[in-house]
C-alpha positions in Angstrom: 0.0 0.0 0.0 2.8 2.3 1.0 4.4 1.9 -2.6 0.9 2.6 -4.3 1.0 6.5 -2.0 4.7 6.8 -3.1 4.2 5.9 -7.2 0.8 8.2 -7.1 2.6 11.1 -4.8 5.9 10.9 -7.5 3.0 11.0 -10.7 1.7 13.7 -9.3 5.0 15.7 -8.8 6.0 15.1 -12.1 2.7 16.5 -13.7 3.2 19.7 -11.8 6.9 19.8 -12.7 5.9 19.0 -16.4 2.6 21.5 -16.1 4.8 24.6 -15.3 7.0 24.1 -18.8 3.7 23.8 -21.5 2.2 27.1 -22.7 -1.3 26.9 -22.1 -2.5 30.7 -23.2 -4.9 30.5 -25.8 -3.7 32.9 -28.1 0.1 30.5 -28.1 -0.9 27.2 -27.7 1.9 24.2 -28.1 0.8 23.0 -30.9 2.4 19.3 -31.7 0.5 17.7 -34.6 -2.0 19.6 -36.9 -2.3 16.8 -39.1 -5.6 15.8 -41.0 -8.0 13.5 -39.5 -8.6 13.2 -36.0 -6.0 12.4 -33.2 -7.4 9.8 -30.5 -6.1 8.3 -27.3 -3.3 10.6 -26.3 -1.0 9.1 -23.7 2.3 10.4 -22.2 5.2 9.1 -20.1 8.1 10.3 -18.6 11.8 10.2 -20.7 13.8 9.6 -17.4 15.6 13.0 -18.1 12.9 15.2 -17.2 11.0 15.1 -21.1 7.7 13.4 -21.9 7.4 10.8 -24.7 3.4 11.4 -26.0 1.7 8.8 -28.1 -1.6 9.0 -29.5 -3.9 6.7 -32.4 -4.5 8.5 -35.7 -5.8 7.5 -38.9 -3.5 10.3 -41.1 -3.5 8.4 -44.4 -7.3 8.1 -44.9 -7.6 5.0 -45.5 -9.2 1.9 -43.3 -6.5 1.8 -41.1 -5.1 3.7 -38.0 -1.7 3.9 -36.8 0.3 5.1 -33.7 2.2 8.1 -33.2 4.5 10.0 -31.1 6.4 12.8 -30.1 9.1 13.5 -27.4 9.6 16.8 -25.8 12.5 17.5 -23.4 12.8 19.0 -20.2 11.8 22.7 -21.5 9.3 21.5 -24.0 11.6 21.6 -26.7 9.6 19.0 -29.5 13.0 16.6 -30.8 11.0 14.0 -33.4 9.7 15.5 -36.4 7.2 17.5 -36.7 3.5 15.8 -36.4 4.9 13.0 -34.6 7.0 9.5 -35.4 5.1 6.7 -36.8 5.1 4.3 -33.9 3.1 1.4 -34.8 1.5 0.6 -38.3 -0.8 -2.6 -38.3 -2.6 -3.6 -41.4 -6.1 -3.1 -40.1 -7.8 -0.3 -37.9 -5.7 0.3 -34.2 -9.2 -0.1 -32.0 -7.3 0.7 -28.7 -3.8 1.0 -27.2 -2.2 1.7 -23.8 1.1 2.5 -22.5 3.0 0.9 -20.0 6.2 3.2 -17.9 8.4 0.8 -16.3 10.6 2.2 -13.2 13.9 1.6 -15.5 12.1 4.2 -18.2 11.4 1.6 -20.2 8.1 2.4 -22.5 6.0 -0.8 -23.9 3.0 0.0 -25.9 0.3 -2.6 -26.2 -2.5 -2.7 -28.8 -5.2 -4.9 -30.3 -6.8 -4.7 -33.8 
């Protein structure tokens, strides 16, 4: 129990931490993929150097499919994959759902079914 307090008290630190670096005005927005089509599922993690990886589910090419994207932002919010996000995962077939798994040695595993 007292490792559940100490995992949700450190999530919650980070999100503060990692809060205080976005721009949230309205008029300046961060603005990380403006690609057609509609983004879904957007999911983040920490880089173990004070960045975020974010993934999210997308279906950019149109067509019956959906794939997996992602972007990684440093400590200062700095975006360091190309712009629109990193094709991730590409399964023949539409993506229905995904999830992302943070292991404490900052190891990222990103699970899906189609």
């Amino acid at each position: 129990m007292k490792r559940i307090y100490t995992l949700l008290f450190l999530m919650a630190s980070a999100s503060f931490v990692l809060n205080a670096q976005w721009s949230f005005a309205p008029l300046n927005p961060l603005i990380f993929c403006d690609a057609p089509n509609n983004q879904l599922d957007l999911q983040s993690g920490p880089d173990g150097d004070g960045g975020v990886f974010c993934f999210w589910r997308e279906s950019r090419t149109g067509s019956e499919s959906t794939q997996v994207y992602g972007q990684h932002f440093d400590a200062n919010g700095t975006i360091l994959w190309e712009p629109n996000g990193k094709l991730i995962l590409d399964e023949p077939g539409e993506i229905r759902q995904f999830k992302l798994y943070h292991y404490e040695d900052d190891k990222l595993i990103v699970v899906w079914y189609n």
